[in-house]
N, C-alpha and C positions, 0 to 999 in steps of 0.2 A: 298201946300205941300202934301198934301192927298193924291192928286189925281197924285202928281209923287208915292209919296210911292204905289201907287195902280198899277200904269202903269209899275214901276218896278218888282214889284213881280207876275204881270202878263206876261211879258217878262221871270223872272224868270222860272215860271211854267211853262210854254212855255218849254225853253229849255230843261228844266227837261223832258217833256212826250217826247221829240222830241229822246232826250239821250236814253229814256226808250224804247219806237220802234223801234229805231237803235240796241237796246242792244237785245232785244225779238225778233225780223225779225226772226234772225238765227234761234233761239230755235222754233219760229213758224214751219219755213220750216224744219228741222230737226224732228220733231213731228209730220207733214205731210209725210214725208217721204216713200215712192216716190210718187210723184204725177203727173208725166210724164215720159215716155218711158227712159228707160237705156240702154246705149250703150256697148254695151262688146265686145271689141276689140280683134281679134284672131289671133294672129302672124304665119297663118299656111293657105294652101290652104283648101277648102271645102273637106270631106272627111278621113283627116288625124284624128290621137289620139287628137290630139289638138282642130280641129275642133268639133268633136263627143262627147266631154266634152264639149265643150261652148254649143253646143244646146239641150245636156241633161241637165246641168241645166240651160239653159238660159228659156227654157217651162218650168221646175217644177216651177223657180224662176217669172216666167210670172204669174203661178197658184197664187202664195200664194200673190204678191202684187198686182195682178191685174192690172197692167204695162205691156207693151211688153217689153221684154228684147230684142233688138234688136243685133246678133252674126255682126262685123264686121269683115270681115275675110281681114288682111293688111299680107300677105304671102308676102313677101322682105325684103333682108337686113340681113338678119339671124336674123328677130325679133326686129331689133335696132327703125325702121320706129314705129312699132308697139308701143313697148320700150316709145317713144319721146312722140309720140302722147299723151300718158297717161301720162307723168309726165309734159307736158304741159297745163294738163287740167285744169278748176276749180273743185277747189277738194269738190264735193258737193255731189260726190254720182252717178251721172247720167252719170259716165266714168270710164269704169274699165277694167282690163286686165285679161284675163286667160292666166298667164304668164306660163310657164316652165323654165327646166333645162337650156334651150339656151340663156337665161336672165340673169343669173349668169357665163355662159361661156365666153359670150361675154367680159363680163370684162377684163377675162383674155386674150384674143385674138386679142382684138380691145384697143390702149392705148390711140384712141381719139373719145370713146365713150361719146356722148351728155349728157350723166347722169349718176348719180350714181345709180347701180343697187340696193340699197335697201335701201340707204337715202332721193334718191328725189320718195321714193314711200312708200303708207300705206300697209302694208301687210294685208291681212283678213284673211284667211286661207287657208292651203295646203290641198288640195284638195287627191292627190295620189304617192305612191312614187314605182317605179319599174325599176329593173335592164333590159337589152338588152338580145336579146336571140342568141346566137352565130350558126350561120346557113351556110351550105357548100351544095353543090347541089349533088341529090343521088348519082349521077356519079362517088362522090367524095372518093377518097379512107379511109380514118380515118371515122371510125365508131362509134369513141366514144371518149373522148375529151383526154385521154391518148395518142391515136394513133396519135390527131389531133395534139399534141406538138410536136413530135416525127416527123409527117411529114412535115410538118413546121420548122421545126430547119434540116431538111436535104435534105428538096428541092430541087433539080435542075434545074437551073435558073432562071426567074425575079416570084417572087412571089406579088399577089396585093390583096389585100381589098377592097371591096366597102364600099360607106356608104350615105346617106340622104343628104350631104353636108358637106363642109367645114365645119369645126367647131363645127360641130353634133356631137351628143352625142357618135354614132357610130363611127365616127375620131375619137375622142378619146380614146374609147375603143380599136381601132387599134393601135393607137400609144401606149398605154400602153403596150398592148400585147406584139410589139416589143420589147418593153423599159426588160418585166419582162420577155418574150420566149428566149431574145436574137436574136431575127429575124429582119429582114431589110423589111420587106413587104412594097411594095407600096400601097401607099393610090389613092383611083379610086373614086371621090366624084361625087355624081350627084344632079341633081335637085330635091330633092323630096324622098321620101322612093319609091313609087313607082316605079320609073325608074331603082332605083336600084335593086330591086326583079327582074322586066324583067330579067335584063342582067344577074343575077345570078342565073334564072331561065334557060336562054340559056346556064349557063357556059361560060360566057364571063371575069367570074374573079374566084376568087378560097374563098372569103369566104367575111361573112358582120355580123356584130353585128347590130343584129335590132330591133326596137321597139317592146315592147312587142305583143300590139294589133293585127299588120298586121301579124307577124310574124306565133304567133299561130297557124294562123288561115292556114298558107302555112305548117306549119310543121305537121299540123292535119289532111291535104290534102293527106300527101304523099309528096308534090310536092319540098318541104326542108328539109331537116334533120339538125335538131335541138341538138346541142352537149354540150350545155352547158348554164348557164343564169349567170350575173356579177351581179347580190344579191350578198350578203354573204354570204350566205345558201340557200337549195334547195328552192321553189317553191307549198306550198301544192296544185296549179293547175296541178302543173307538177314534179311531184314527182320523176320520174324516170331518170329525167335531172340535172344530178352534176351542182354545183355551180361552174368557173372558178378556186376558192380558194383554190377547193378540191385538183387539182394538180398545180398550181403556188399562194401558202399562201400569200394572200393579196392584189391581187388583187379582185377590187371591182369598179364597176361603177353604181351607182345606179342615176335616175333621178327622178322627181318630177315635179306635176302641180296643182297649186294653182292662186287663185284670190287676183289681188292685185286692190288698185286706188292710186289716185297722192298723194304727199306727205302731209300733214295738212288734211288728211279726220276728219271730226267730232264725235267726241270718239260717240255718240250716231248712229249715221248712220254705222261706223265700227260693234259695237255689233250688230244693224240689222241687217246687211250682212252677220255677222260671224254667229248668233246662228239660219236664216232661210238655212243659205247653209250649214251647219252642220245637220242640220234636214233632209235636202234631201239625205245628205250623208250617214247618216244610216238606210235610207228606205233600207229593205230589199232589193227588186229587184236590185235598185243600188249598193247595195253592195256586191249583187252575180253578176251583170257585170265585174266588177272590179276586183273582185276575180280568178273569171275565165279566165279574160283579164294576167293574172302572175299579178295584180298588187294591193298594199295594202295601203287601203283606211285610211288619214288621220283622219285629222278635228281639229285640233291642233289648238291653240290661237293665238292673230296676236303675241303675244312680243315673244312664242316659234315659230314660221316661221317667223320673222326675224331674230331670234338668227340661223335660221338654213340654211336662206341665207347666211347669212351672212361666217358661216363656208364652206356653200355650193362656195362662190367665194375665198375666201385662197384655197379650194379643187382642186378646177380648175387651181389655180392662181399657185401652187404647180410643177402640171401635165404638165401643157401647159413649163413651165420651163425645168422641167427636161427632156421631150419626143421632145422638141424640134419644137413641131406641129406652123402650123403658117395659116394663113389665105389666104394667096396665096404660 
């Protein structure tokens, strides 16, 4: 009898330390954290705003945990590929997204999109949030975004817009435009921001709302004139450039780019993530990039950037309704 009552509560205890390791494993590796290479997946080609944010903090973020944060750049699909990848992951930390605005578009765009853009994913934090810069080639007659409404609503025949893509941030700011100018503009979508500067660079189309970044940097050239930004208010980089609102009240397209991972990340790895990439975000020098880029720099909680995804897909979901825009 002893020696069952013995061999029982050795079986006992047994399963007990076995419960106990299964239960502590996690908080191990979570308290370890990270202890091999993170993958940051970039829904954008090398180069672009998207891109230039994953490996600025993907190297500060190398520095401080001594991990290679490795940028995976998945440019297709308008983001969705990218999108998948990461709400397929295990959610442990070592798979994360430098999402954008075109993550919460797509919702409204695509009605059989593989996931839910902010349920099957953990938010960490918004990283930066910045309107489009509305750009016409010097050649172009409106000098100043009054003149630009004015020529635009009295056109003489087929008038067109570029933009970064279907479904790009820039689409929609055309189709808005339309929706509140009264204007019929065709939309001219290309691959890439790139492509599109070329051709509006030649004057191959008559205007393009475009990313802050590349934009600047052409309107500080000489080489685009620059008439307007869809903030709500001016720009303290560019002060001298009216907000869209100032002559058609309320329009506003403002976008954003923040780090998210899969859905169930571990509240203790979320606060790692959030409170070392908010720290790089307020390194000064970063945040005279950004500033100087038109764009203003977050750092916001994960529960307030999903509450502002979340508004941010009704937003879209709104637009894409009323302007009629579509995917093909």
């Amino acid at each position: 009898m002893k020696t069952r009552c013995f061999t029982l509560r050795a079986v006992a205890a047994l399963a007990a330390a076995l419960a106990l390791a299964a239960w502590a494993a996690p908080l191990l590796a979570q308290a370890d954290y990270p202890n091999r290479p993170i993958r940051l997946i970039t829904p954008a080609a090398p180069g672009g705003t998207t891109d230039i944010l994953a490996r600025l903090f993907g190297a500060r973020l190398t520095d401080v945990f001594k991990q290679q944060v490795v940028v995976d750049n998945r440019a297709s699909a308008s983001g969705v590929i990218a999108g998948e990848l990461t709400a397929n992951a295990v959610p442990d930390g070592y798979t994360l997204l430098l999402a954008y605005h075109q993550h919460t578009v797509n919702a409204a765009l695509n009605p059989n999109l593989p996931y839910h853009p902010v349920n099957d994913f953990t938010p960490i934090t918004q990283l930066t949030a910045a309107g489009l810069l509305l750009l016409v080639n010097p050649s172009s007659p409106p000098k100043n975004l009054k003149e630009f409404v004015e020529w635009t609503r009295n056109y003489k025949g087929p008038l067109n817009f570029g933009s970064a893509g279907l479904g790009s941030g820039g689409h929609l700011a055309g189709e808005l435009y339309n929706l509140m100018a009264g204007v019929k503009a065709q939309h001219i979508p290309y691959k890439g921001t790139g492509p599109a500067m070329i051709d509006l660079l030649a004057g191959q189309y008559h205007y393009n709302f475009a990313g802050m970044a590349g934009a600047v940097i052409q309107m500080r050239a000489g080489k685009l004139r620059g008439l307007a930004v869809t903030a709500p208010k001016r720009l303290a980089a560019l002060p001298d450039v009216p907000a869209m609102a100032e002559v058609l009240p309320g329009f506003e397209i403002v976008g954003w780019y923040g780090v998210i991972g899969p859905a169930k990340l571990p509240k203790p790895i979320v606060t790692r993530l959030h409170d070392e990439i908010v720290k790089i975000l307020r390194q000064k020098d970063v945040t005279d990039r950004i500033l100087a880029d038109g764009a203003e720099p977050i750092g916001n909680t994960p529960e307030a950037f999903r509450q502002y995804m979340l508004a941010d897909v009704a937003k879209w979901a709104k637009l894409v309704k009323e302007s009629g825009a579509k995917l093909n």
